[in-house]
Backbone bond lengths (Angstrom), bond angles and torsions (degrees), N, CA, C in turn:
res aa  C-N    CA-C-N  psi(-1)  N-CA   C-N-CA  omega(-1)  CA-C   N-CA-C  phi
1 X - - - 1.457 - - 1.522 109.26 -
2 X 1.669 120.57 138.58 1.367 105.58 -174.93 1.719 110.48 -82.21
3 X 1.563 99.65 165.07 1.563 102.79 -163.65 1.663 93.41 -80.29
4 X 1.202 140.44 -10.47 1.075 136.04 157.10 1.065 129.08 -25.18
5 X 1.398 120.53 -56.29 1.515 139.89 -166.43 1.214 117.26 -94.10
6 X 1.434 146.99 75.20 1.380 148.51 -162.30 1.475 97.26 -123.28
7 X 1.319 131.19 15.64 1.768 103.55 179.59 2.136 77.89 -157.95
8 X 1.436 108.85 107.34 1.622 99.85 -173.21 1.345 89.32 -136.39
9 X 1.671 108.26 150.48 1.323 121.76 156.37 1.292 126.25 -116.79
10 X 1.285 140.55 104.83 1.685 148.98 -154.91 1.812 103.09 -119.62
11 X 0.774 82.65 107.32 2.034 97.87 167.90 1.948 106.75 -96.11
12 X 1.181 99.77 138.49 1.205 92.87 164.68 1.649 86.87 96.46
13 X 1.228 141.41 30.76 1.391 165.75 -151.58 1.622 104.13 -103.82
14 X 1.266 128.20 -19.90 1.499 125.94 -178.01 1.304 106.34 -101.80
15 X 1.262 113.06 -27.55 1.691 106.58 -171.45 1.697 111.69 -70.42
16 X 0.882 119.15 179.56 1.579 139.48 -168.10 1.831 103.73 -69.33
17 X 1.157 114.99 -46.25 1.837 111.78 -177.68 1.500 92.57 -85.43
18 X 1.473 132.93 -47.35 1.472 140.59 153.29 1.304 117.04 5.67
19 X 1.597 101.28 -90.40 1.589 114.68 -175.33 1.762 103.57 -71.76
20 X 1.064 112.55 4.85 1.682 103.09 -173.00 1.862 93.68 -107.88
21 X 1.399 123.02 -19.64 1.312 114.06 166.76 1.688 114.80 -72.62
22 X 1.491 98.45 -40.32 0.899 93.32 -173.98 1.712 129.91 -69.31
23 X 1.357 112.18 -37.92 1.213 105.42 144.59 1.065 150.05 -20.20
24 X 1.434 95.90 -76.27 1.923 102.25 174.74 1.953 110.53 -56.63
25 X 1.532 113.38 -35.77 1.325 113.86 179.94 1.474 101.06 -57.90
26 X 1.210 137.01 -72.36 1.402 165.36 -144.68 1.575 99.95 -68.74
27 X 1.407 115.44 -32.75 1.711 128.62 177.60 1.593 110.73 -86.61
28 X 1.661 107.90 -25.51 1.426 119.25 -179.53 1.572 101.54 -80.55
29 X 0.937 137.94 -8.23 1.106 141.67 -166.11 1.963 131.13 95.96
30 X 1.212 94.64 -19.23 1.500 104.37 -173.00 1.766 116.53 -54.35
31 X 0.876 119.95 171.48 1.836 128.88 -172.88 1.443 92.52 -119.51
32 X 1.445 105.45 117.15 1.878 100.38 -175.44 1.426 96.27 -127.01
33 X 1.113 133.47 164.16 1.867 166.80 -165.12 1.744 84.47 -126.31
34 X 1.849 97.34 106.22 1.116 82.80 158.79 1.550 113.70 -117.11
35 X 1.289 123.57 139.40 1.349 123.20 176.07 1.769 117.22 -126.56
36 X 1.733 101.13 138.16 1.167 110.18 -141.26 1.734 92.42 -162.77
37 X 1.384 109.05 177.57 1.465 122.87 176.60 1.276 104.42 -106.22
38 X 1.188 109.76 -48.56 2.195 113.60 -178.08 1.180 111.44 -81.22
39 X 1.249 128.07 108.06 1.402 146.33 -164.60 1.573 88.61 -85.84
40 X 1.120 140.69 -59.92 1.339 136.63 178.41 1.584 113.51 -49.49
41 X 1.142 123.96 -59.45 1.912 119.66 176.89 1.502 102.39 -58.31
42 X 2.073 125.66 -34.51 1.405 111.64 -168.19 1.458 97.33 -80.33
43 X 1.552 132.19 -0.43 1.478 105.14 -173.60 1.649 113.88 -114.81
44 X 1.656 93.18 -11.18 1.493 105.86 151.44 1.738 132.88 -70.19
45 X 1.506 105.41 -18.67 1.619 110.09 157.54 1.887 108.24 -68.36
46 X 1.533 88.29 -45.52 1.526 95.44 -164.42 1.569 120.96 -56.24
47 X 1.375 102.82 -19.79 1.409 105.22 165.40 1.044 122.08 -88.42
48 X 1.348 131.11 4.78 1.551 112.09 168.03 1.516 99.70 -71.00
49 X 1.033 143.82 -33.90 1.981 150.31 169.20 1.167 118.06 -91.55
50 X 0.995 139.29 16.29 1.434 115.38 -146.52 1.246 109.87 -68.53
51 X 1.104 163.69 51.73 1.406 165.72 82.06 1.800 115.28 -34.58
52 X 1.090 104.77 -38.45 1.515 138.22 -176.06 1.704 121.72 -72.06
53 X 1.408 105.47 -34.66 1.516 114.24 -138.79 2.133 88.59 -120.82
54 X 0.867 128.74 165.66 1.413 148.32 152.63 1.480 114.97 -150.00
55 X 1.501 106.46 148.27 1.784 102.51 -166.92 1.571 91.06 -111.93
56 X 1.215 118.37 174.49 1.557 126.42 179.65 2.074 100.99 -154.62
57 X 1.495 93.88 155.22 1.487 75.62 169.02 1.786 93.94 -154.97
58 X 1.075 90.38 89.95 2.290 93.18 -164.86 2.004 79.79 -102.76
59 X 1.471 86.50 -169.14 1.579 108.33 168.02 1.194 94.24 -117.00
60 X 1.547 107.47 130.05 1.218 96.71 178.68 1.436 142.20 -75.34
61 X 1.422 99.71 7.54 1.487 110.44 -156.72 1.798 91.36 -118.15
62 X 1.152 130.01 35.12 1.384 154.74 178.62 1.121 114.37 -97.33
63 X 1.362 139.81 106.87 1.568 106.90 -172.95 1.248 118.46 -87.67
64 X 1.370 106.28 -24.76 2.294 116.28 168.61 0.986 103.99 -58.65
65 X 1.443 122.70 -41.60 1.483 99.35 -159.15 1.438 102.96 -94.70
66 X 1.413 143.69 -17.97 1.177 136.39 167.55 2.523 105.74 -59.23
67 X 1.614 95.77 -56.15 0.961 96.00 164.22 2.053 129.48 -36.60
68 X 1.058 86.76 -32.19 1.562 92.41 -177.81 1.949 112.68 -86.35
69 X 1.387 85.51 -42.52 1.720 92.68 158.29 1.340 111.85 -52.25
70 X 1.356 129.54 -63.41 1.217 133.55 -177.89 1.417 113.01 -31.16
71 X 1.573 116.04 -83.69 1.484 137.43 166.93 1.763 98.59 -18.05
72 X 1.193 106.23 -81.01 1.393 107.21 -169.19 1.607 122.36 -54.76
73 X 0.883 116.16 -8.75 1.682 119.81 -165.34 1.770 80.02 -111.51
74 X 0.960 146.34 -51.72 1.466 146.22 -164.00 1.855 97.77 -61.51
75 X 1.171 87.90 -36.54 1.703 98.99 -167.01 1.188 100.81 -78.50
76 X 1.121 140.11 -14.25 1.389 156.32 -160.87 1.618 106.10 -93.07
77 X 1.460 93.15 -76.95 1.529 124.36 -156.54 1.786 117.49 -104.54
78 X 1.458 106.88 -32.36 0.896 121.47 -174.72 1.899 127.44 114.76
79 X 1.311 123.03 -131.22 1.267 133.46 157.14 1.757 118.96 -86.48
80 X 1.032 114.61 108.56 1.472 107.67 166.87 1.814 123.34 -63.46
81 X 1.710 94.50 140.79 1.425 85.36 -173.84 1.663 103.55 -115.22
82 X 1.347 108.47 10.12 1.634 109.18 165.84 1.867 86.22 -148.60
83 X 1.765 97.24 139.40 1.258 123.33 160.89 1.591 135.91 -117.11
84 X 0.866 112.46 97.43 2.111 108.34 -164.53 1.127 119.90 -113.62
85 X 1.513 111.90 104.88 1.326 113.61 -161.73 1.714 102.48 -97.21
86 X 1.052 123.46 110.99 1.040 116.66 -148.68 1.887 103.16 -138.27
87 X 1.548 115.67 8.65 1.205 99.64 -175.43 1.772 104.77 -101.32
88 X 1.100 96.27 169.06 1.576 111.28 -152.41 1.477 119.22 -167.03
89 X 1.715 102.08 136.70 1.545 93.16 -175.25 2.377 87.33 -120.03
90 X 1.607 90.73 -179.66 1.573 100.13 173.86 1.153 96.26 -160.91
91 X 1.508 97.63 150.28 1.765 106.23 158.74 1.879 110.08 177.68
92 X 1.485 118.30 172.92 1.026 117.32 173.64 1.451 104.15 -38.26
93 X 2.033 101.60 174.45 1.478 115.95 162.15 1.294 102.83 -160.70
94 X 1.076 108.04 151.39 1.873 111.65 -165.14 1.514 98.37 -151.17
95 X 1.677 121.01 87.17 1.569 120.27 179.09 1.154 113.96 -44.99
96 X 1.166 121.00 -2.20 1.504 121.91 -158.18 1.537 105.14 -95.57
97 X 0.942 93.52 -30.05 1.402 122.97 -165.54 1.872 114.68 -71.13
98 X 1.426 138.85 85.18 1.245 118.02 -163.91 1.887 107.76 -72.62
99 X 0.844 117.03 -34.51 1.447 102.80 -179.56 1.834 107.62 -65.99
100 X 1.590 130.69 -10.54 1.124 113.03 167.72 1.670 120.75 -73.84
101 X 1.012 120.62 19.47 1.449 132.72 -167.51 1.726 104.17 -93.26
102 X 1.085 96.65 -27.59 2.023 103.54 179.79 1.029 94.81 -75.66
103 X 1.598 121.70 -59.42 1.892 137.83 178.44 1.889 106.00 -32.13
104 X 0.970 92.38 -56.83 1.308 114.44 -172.75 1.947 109.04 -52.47
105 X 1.685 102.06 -58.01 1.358 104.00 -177.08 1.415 105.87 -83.72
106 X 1.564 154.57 12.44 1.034 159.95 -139.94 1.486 108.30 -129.53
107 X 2.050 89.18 -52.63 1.581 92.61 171.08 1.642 115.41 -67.57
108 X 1.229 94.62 -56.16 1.806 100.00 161.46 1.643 114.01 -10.11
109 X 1.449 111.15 -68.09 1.584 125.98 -142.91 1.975 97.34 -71.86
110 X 1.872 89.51 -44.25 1.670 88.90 -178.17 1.061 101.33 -91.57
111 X 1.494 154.38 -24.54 1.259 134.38 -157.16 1.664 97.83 -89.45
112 X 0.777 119.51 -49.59 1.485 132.47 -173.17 1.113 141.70 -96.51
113 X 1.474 111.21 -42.27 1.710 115.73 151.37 1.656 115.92 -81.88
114 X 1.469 104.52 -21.55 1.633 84.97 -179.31 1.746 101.30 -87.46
115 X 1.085 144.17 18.39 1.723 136.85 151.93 1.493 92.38 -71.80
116 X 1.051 138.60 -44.00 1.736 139.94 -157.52 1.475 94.47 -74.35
117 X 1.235 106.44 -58.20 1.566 104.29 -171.39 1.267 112.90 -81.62
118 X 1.311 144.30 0.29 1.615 150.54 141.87 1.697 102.34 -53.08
119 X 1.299 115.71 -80.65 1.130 115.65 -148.24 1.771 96.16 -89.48
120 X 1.258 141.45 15.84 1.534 140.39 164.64 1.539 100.18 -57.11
121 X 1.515 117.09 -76.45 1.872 132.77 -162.51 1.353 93.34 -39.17
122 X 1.321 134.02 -59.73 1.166 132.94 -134.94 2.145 102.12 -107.24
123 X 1.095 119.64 3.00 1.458 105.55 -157.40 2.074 94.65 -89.62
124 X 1.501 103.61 -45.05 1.490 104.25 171.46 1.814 116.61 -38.39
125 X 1.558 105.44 -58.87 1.041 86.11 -168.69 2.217 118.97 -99.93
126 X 1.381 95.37 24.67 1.457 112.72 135.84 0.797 127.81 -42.08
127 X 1.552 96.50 -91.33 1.436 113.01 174.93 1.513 143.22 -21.92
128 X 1.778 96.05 -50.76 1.142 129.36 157.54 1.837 116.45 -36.94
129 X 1.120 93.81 -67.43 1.453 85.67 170.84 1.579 121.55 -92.52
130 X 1.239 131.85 28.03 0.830 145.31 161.04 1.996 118.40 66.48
131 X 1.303 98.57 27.42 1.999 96.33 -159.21 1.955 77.61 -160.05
132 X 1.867 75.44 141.22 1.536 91.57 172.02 1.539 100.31 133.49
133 X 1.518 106.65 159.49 1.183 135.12 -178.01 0.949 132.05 -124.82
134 X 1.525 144.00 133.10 1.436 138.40 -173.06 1.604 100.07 -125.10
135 X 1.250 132.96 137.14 1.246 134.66 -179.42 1.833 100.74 -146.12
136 X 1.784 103.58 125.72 1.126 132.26 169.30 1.521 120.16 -67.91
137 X 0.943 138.47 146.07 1.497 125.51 153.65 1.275 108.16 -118.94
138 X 1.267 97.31 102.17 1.774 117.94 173.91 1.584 111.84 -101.72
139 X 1.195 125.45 173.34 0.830 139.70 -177.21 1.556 139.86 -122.54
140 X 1.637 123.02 128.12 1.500 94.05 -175.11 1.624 112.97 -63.87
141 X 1.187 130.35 24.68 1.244 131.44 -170.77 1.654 97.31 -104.45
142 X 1.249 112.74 -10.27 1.667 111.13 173.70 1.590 106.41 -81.69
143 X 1.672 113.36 -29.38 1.639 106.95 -174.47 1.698 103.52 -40.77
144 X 1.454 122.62 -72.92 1.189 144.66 -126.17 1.843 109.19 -138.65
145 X 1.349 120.00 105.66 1.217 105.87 164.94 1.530 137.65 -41.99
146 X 1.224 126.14 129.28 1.571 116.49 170.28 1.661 111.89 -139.54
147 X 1.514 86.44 122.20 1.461 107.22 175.02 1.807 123.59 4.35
148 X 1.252 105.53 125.97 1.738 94.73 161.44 2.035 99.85 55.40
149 X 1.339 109.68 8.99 1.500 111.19 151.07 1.499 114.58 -143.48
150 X 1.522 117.12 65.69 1.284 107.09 -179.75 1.782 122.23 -98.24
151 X 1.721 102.46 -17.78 1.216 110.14 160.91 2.080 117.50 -39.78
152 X 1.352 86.81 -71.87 1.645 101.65 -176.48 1.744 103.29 -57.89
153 X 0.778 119.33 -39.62 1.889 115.68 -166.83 1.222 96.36 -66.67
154 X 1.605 126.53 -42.43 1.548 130.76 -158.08 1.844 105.42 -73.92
155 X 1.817 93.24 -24.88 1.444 98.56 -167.12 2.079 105.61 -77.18
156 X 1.946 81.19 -41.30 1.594 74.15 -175.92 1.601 121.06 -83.39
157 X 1.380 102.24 -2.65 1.505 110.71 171.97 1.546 109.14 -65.35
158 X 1.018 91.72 -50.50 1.853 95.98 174.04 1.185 138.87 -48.96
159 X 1.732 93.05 -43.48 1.427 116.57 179.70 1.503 116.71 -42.63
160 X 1.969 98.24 -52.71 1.437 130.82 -169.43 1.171 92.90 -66.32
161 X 1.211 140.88 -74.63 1.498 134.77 -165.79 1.609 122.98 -34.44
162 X 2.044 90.26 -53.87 1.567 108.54 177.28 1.806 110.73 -61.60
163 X 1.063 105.89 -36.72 2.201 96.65 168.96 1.261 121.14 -83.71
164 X 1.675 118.50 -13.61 1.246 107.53 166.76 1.795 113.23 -82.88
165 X 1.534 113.40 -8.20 1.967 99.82 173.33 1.468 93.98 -93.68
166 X 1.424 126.86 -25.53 1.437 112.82 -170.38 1.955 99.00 -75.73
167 X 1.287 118.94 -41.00 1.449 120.89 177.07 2.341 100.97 -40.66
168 X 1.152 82.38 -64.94 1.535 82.50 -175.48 1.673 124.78 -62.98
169 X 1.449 109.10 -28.10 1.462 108.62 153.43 1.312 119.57 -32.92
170 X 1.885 103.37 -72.87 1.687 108.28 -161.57 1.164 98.55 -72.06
171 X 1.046 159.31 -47.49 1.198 161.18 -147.46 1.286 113.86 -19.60
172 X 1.383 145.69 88.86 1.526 142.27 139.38 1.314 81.52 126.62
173 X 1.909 129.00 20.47 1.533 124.85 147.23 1.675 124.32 -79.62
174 X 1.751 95.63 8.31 1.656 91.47 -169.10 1.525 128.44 88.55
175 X 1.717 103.94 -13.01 1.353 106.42 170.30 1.818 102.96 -97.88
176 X 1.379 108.49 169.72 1.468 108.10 147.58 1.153 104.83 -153.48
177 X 1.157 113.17 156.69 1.619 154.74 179.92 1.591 119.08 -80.65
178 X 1.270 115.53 89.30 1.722 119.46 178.52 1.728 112.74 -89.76
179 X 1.173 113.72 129.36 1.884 129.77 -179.28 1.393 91.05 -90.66
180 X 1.298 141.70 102.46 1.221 119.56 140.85 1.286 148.19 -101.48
181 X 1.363 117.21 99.86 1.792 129.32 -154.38 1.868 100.19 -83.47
182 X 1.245 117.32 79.55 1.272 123.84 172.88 1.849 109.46 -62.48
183 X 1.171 119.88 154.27 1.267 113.95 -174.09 2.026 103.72 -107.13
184 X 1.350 100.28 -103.06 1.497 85.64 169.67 1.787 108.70 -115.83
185 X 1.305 112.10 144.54 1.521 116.79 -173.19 1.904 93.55 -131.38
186 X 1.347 92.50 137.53 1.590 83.77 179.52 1.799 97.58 -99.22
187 X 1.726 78.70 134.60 1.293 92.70 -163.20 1.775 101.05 -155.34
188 X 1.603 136.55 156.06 1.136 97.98 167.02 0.983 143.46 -39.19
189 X 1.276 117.33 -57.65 1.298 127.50 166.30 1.758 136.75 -8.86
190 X 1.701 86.90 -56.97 1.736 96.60 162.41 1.444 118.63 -74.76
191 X 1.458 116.21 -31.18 1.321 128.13 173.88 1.709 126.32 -3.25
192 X 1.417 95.15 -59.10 1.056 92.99 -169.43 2.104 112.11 -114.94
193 X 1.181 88.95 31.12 1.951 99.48 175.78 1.647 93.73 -79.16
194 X 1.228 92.36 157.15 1.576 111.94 -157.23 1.999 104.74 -125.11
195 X 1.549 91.41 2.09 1.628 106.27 -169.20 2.336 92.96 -113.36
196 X 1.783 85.68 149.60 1.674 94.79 145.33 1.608 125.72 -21.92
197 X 1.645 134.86 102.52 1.231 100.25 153.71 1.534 119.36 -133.48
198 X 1.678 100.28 110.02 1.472 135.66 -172.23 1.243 106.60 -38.31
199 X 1.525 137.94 137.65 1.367 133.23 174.93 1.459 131.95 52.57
200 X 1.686 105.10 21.43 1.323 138.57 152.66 1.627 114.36 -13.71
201 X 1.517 131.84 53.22 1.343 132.32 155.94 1.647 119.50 -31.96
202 X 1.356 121.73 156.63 1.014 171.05 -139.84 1.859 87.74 -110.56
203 X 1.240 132.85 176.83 1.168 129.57 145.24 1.304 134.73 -120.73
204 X 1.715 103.90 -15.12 1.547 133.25 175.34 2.073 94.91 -63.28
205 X 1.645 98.14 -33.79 1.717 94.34 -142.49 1.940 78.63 -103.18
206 X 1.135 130.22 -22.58 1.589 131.69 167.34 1.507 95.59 -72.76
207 X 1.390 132.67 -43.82 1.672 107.56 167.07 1.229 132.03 -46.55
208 X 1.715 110.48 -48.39 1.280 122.06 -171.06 1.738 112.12 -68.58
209 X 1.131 121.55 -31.68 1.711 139.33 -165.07 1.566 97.38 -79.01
210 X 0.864 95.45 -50.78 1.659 100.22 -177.00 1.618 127.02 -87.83
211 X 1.359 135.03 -8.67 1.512 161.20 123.33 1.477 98.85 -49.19
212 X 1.281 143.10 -51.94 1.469 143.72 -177.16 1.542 101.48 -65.60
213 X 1.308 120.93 -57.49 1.559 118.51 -176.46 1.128 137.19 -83.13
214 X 1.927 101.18 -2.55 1.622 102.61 175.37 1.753 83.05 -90.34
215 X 1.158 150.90 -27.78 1.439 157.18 172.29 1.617 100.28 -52.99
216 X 1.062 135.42 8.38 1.807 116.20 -158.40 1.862 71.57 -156.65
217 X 1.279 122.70 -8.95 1.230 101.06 -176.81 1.336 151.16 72.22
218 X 1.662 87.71 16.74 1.244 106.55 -178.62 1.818 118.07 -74.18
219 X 1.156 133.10 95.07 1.468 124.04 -173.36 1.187 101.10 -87.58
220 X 1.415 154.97 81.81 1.444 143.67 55.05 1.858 110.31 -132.10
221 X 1.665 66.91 120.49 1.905 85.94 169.58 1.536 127.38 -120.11
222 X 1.565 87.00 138.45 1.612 88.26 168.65 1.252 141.80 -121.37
223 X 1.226 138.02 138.40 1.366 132.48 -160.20 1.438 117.65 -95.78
224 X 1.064 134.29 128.24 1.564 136.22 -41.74 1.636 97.76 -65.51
225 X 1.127 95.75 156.87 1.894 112.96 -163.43 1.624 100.95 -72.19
226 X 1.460 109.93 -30.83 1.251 114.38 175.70 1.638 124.75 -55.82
227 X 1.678 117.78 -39.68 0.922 117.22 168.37 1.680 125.49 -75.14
228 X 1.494 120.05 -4.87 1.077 114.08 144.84 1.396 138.59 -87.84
229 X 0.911 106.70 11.39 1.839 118.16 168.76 1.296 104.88 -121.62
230 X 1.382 121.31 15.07 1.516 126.73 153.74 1.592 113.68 -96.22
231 X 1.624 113.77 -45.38 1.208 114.14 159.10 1.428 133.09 -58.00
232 X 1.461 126.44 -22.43 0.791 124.63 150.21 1.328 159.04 -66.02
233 X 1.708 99.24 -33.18 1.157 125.28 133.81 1.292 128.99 -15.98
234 X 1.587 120.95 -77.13 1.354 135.62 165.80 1.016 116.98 -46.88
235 X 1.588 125.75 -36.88 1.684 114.02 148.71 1.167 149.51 -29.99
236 X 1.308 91.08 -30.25 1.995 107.54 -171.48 1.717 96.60 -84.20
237 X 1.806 118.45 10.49 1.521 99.48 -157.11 1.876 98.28 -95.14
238 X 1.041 128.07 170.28 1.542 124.92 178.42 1.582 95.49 -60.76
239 X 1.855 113.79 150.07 1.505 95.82 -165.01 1.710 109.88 -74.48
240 X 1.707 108.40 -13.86 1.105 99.36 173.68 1.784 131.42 -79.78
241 X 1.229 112.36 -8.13 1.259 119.84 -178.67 1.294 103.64 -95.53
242 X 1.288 128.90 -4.55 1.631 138.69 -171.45 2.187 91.17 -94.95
243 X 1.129 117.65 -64.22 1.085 112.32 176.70 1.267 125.51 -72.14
244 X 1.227 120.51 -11.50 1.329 121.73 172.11 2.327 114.52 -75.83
245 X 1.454 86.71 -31.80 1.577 97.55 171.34 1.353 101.99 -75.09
246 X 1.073 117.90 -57.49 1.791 112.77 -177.06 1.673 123.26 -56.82
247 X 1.538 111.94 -27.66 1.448 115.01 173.35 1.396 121.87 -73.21
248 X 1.175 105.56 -31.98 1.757 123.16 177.16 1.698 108.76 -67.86
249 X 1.764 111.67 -2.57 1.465 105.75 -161.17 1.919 100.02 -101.42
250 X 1.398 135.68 154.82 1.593 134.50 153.32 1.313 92.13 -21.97
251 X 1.044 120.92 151.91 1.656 155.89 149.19 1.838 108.73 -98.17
252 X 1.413 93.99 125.55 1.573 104.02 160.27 1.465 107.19 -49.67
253 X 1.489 119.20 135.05 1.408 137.08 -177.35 1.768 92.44 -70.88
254 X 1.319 115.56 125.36 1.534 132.91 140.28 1.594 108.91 -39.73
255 X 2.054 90.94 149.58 1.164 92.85 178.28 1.782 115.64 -76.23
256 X 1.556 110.20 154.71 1.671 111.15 -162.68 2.079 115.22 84.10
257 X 1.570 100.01 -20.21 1.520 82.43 -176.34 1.803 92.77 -91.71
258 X 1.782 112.34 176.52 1.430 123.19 -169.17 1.771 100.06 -56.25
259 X 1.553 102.84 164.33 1.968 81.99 176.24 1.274 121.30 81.26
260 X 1.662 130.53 -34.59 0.736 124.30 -169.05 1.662 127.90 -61.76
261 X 1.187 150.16 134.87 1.843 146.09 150.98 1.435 98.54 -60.47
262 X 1.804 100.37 131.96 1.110 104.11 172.67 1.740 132.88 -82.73
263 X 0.920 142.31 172.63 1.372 119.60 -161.26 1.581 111.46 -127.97
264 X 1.512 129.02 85.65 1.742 109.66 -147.28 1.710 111.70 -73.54
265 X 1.434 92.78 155.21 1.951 93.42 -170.26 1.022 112.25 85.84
266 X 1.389 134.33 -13.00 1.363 141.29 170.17 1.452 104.55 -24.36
267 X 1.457 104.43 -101.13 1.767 131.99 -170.05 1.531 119.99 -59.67
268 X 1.928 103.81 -23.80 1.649 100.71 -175.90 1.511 113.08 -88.14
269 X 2.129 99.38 -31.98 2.123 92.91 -174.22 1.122 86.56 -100.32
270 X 1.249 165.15 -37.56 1.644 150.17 -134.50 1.617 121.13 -128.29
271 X 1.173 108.56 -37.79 1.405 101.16 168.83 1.665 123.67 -69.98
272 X 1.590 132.35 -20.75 0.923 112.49 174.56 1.076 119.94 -94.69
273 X 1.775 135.69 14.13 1.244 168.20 -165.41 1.721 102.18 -91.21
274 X 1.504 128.70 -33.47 1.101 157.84 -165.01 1.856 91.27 -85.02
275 X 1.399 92.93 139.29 1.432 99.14 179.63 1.865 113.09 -81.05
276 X 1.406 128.81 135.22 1.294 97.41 -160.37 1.942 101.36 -101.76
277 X 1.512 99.90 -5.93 1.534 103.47 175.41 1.211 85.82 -149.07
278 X 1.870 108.52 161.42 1.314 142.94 158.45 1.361 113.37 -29.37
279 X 1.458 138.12 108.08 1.423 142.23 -164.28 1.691 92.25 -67.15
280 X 1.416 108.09 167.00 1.926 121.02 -176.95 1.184 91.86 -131.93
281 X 1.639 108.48 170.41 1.244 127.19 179.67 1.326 101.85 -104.98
């Protein structure tokens, strides 16, 4: 872990690349905020330090309650000098489909508004001291739409856009801004894909690669580099022969089909928000 990073806050702390950052951070010595949904896996990290460690369990896409995380972990620990917003949901999408419309705004809320509302509390008093890092976890799934995943592409497309105006904000404030477009990491998440996935990382060894390159300063990385010069590749194809290979491929399982990742907040804030019949006059 680099000696850089001694005061970190990581959301998205239960999942599979999650507990493998957190590790290696937590083994490097650093004092991390972990925030997460499973209070049981975040307090089983938390004991490898516990002098070290504080657990959290907000939504991340909340802005009080991340705000309140903030406050309290500052009050704690101090200023963070690495931030990784890193939690994240995926799954099929079928426009056709009216109940995928909650799916749709859900992935939205965590994939994309909750990086905004992670890294908001904490960027002032960054700034302030002039040192620190914010790192996205985007996806090469934001380059390029693909079929029967347009929920997730739209989210990580966004994502990418939203760190490249915040990258140019801080710029020459002493902070920087890391993109990280991971390719496939086995993780739940991939668990249940039903397609090829090329350059299939480790998550212990996708912790370490990506902690090494926000340290070297690299602001946009991808995991393994190979699968982005494979995606790119597929770029150069006519756009119709490019979608015609990708439609012919498994589709990520929708939420409710077998396989599926579950998506939290789903069914309690958004689905009954959804009209359930044709409105009358």
């Amino acid at each position: 872990m680099p000696l850089e990073f001694r005061n970190v806050v990581l959301t998205g702390a239960c999942g599979g690349l999650g507990q493998a950052l957190a590790r290696e951070l937590i083994e490097g010595g650093a004092q991390v905020a972990l925030a997460g949904l499973d209070a049981g896996k975040l307090e089983a990290l938390a004991a490898l330090a516990p002098g070290r460690c504080a657990v959290y369990t907000p939504d991340v896409s909340n802005g009080p309650q991340m705000q309140a995380l903030a406050a309290d972990w500052m009050a704690r620990a101090g200023v963070p000098d690495l931030v990784v917003a890193n939690a994240g949901v995926a799954g099929g999408y079928d426009t056709a489909q009216a109940d995928d419309l909650a799916v749709f705004r859900r992935m939205l809320e965590i994939n994309l508004l909750g990086a905004a509302t992670t890294f908001q509390p904490f960027v002032s008093a960054m700034r302030a001291q002039r040192r620190g890092a914010l790192v996205g976890m985007a996806s090469i799934a934001g380059w390029r739409g693909m079929p029967g995943n347009g929920a997730y592409c739209a989210s990580k497309a966004g994502l990418i856009r939203y760190l490249e105006s915040l990258r140019a904000e801080l710029r020459e404030t002493g902070l920087t801004v890391h993109t990280v477009s991971p390719g496939y990491i086995r993780t739940a998440l991939t668990a249940g894909n039903r397609f090829a996935m090329p350059g299939l990382l480790e998550a212990d060894d996708a912790a370490h690669r990506l902690l090494a390159a926000v340290a070297a300063g690299r602001e946009k990385i991808v995991l393994p580099r190979r699968i982005g010069w494979l995606s790119k590749l597929l770029d150069l194809l006519p756009e119709k022969l490019h979608d015609r290979l990708l439609r012919g491929q498994p589709r990520k399982p929708r939420v409710g089909e077998a396989g599926a990742t579950a998506i939290p907040g789903l069914s309690s804030s958004l689905s009954s928000d959804l009209p359930k019949e044709p409105p009358t006059r």
